[in-house]
ROLUMLUM-521225 format. One record per residue (C-alpha): residue in one letter; x, y, z. Coordinates in nm, 4 decimals, decimal comma. Example, Ala and Ser with C-alpha at 12.3 -4.5 7.8 and 13.67 -1.06 7.14 Angstrom:
# ROLUMLUM-521225
- residuo x y z
- a 1,2300 -0,4500 0,7800;
- s 1,3670 -0,1060 0,7140;
//
This chain:
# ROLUMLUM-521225
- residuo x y z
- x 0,8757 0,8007 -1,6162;
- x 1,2726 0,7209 -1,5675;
- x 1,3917 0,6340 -1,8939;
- x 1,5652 0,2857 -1,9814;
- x 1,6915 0,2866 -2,3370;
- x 1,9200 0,0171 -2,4973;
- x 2,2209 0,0777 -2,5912;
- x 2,4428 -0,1986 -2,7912;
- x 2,4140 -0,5075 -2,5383;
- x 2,3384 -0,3002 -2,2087;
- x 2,0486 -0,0661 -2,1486;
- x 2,1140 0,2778 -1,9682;
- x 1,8872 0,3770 -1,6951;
- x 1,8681 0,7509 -1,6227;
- x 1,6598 0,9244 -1,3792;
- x 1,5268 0,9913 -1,0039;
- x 1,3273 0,7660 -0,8103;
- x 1,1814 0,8059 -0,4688;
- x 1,0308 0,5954 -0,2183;
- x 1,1948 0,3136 -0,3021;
- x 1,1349 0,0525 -0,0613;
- x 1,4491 -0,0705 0,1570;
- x 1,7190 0,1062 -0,0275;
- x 1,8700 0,1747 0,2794;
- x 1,9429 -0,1775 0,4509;
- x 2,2941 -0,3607 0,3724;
- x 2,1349 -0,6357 0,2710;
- x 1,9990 -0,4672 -0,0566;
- x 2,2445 -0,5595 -0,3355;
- x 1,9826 -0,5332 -0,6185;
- x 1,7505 -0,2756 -0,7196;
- x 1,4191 -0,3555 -0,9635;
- x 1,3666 -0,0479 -1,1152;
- x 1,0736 0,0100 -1,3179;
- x 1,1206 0,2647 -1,6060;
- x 0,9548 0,3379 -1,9319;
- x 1,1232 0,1322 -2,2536;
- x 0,8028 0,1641 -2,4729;
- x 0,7712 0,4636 -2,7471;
- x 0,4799 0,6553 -2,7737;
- x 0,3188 0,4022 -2,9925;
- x 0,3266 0,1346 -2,8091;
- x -0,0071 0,0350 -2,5968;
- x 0,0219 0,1853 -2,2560;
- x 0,0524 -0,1086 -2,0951;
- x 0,3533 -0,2309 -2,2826;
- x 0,5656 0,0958 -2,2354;
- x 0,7215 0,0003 -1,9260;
- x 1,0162 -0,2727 -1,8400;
- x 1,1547 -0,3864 -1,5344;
- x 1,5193 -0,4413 -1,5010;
- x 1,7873 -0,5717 -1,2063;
- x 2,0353 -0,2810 -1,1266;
- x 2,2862 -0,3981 -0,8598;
- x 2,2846 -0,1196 -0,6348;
- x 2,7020 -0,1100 -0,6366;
- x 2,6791 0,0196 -1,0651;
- x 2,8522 0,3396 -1,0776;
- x 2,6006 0,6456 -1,1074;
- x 2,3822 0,4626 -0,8670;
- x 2,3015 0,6950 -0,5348;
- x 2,1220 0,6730 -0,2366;
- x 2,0567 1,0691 -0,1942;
- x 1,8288 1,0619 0,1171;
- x 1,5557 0,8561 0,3552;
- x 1,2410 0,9570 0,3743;
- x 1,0088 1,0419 0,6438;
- x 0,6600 0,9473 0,6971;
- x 0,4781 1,1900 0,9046;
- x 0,7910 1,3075 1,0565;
- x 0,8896 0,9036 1,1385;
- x 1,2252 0,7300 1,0763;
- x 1,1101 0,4912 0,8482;
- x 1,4446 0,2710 0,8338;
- x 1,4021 -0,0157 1,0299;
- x 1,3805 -0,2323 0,7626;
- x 1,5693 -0,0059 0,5263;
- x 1,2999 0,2512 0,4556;
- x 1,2140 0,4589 0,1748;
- x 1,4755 0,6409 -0,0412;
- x 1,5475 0,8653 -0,2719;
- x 1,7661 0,7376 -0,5467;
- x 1,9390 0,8755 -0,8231;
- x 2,0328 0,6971 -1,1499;
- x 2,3093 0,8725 -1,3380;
- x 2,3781 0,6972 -1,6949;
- x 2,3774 0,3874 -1,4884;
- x 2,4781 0,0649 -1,7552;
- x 2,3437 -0,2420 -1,7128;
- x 2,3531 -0,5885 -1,9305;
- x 2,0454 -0,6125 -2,1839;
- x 1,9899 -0,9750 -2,0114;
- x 1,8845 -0,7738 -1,6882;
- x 1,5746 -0,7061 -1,8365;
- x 1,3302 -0,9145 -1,6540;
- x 1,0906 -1,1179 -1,9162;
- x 1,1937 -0,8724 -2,1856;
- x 1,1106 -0,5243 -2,3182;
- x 0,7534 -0,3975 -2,1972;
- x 0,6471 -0,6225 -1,9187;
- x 0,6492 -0,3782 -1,6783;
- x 0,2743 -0,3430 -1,6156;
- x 0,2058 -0,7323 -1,6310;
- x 0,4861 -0,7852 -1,3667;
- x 0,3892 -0,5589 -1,1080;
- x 0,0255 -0,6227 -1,1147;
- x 0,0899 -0,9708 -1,0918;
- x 0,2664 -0,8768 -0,7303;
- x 0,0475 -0,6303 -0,6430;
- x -0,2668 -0,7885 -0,5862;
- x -0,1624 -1,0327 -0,3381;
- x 0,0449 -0,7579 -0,1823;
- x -0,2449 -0,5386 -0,0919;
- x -0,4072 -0,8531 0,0606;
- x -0,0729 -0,8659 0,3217;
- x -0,1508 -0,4770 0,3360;
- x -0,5120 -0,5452 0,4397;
- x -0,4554 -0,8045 0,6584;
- x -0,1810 -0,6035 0,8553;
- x -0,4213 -0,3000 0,8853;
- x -0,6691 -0,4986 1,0400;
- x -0,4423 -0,6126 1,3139;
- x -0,3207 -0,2610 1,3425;
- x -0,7290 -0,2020 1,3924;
- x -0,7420 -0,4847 1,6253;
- x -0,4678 -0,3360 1,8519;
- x -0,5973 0,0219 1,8545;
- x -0,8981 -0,0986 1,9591;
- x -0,7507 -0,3096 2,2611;
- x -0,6089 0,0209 2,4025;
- x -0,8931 0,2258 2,3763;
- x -1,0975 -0,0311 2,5580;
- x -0,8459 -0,0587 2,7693;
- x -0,8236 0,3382 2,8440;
- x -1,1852 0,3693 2,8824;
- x -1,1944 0,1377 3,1510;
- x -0,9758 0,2851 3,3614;
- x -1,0014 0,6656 3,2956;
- x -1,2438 0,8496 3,4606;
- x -1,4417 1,1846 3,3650;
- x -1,7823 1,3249 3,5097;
- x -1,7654 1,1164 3,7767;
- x -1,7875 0,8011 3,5645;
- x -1,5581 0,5708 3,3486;
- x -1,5015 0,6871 2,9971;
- x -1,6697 0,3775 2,8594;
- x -2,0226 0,4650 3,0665;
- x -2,0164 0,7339 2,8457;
- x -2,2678 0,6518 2,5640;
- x -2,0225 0,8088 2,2873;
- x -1,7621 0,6381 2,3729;
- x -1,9775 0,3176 2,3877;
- x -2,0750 0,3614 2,0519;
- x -1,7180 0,4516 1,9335;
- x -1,6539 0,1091 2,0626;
- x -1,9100 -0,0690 1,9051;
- x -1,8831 0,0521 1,5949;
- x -1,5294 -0,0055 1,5387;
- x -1,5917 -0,3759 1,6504;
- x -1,8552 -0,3599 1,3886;
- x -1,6411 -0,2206 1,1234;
- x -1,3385 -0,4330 1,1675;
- x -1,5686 -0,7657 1,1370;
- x -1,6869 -0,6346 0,8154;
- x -1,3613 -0,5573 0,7042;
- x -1,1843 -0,9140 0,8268;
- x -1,4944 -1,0747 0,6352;
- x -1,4150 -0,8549 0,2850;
- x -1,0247 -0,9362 0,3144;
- x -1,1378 -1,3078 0,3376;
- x -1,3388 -1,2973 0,0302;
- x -1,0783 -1,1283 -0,1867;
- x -0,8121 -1,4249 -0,0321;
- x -1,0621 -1,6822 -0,1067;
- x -1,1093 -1,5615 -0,4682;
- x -0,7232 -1,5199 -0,5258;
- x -0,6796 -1,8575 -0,4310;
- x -0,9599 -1,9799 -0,6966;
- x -0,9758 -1,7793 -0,9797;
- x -0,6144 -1,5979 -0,9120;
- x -0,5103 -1,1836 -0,8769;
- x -0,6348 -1,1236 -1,2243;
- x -0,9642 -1,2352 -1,1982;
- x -1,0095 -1,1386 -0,8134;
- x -0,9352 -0,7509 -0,8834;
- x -1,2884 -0,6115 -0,8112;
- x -1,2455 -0,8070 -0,4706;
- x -0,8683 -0,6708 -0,4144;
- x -0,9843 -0,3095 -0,5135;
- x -1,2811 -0,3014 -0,2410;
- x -1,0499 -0,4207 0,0460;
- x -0,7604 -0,1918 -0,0621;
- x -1,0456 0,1089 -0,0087;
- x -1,2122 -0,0499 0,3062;
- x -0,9409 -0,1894 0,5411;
- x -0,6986 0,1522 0,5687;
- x -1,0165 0,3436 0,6153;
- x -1,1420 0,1710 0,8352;
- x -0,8328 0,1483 1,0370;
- x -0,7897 0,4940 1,0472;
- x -1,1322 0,5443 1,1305;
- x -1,0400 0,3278 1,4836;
- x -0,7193 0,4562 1,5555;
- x -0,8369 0,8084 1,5411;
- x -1,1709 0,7294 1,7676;
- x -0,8528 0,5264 2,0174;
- x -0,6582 0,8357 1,9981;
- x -0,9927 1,0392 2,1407;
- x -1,0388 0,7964 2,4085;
- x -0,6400 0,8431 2,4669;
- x -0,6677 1,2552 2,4869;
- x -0,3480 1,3603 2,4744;
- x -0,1425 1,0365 2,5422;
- x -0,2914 0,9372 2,2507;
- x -0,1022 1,1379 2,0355;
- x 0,2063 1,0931 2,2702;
- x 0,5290 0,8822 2,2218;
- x 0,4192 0,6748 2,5305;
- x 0,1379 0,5251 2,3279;
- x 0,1793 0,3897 1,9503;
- x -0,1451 0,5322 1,8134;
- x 0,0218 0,8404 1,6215;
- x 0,2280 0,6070 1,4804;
- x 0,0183 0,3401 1,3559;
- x -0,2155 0,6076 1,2112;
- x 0,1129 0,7375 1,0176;
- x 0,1470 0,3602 0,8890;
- x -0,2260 0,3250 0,8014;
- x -0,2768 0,6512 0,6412;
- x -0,0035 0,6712 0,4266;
- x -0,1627 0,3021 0,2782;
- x -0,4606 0,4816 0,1027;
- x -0,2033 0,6493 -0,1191;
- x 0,0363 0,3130 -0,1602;
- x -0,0460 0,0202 -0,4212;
- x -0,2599 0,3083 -0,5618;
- x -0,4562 0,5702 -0,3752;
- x -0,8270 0,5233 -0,3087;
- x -0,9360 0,7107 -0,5820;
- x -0,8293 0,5188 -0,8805;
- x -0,9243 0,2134 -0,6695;
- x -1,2881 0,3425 -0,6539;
- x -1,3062 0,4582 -1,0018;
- x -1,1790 0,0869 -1,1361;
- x -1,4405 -0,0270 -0,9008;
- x -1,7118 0,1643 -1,0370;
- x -1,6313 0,0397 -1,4086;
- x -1,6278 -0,3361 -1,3015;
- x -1,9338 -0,2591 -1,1524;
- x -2,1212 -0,1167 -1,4351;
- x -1,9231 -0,3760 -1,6653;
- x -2,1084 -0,6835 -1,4092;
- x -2,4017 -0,5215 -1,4283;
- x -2,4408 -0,4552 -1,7760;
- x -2,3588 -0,8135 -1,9060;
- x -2,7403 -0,9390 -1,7924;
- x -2,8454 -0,6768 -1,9962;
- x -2,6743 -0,7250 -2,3251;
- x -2,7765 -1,1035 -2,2548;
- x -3,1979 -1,0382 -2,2859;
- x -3,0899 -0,7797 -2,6096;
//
């Protein structure tokens, strides 16, 4: 992790960081950088800090954009690579103080991968559209593509699995909105798995339909799959989201059990 150590009344922040979301637009002046303040003693979640670097601090440098999937991704200032060399900032940058890393950016996180969710299934929605849209007026066989029992079911079963996914999304919102992130994070975990899966899931069987338009620049379905597949690695890829599933799970399950010991 990029260190941030104190030093007098400022804290020096050394270190690379990539993917750092729009670096690139003019209208970035600050950077939040998360880096690790915490010793090895310290409890893991209170290693990290967040602090406000103002992205004109000499040693700060914006070394490259990334691509996803081969995209531009810079319309609204992309993803970059950026380098902090002995870059001094105040001490009263520190946001909250020393080791509130964790607790800040779970606190933003869980209604962010709602927006992410919701998003993906209008992404799901739109892929959809123009694969109903194609098999209607594409013909193979001698017939339309959607006479076609496959593609029937393709169609179907995407309707089927966006429903279910609209329905999850609105049960994670509802129990943000009652009980808050913290206490909603089963809820946010199962939608951050479902909804870029299933969007993927449609966009792929849209792309199908499409043949090779589908994977053209004259249709946006190679695009939107870049967009939707690159979300079951951001806000934490599927994995760890299934594993902290699993433990809530057994956690739920287990507490009607203690309860009759």
């Amino acid at each position: 992790a990029l260190p941030i150590l104190r030093s007098g009344d400022s804290y020096i922040v050394n270190g690379k960081k990539w993917w750092s979301s729009g670096a690139g637009t003019a209208n970035c002046k600050i950077a939040v950088v998360l880096g690790r303040t915490g010793n090895a003693s310290s409890s893991r979640h209170k290693q990290h800090s967040m602090i406000l670097v103002p992205m004109e601090t000499p040693g700060v440098e914006l070394v490259r954009s990334l691509k996803v999937y081969g995209y531009e991704d810079a319309r609204h200032g992309g993803h970059f690579e950026v380098h902090f060399n002995n870059v001094q900032v105040p001490s009263s940058n520190i946001i909250l103080g020393e080791g509130r890393g964790f607790e800040i950016a779970q606190g933003r996180l869980g209604p962010g991968r709602i927006h992410h969710c919701m998003r993906t299934i209008g992404l799901a929605e739109q892929a959809l559209q123009i694969m109903c849209e194609r098999a209607g007026q594409r013909e193979t066989f001698g017939k339309k593509l959607y006479e076609h029992e496959v593609v029937a079911h393709w169609i179907a079963e995407n309707r089927i699995a966006i429903e279910q996914a609209r329905l999850l999304t609105l049960k994670a919102a509802k129990s943000i909105d009652r009980v808050g992130s913290a206490r909603a994070k089963k809820e946010i975990a199962m939608i951050k798995i479902v909804a870029p899966r299933m969007a993927c899931k449609v966009i792929d069987s849209a792309i199908q339909v499409c043949g090779a338009a589908g994977v053209s620049q004259d249709f946006p379905l190679a695009l939107m799959y870049s967009f939707v597949r690159t979300l079951r690695i951001a806000d934490g890829p599927d994995e760890v989201h299934l594993s902290a599933v699993a433990k809530m799970e057994l956690m739920d399950q287990a507490k009607p059990l203690v309860a009759k010991m």
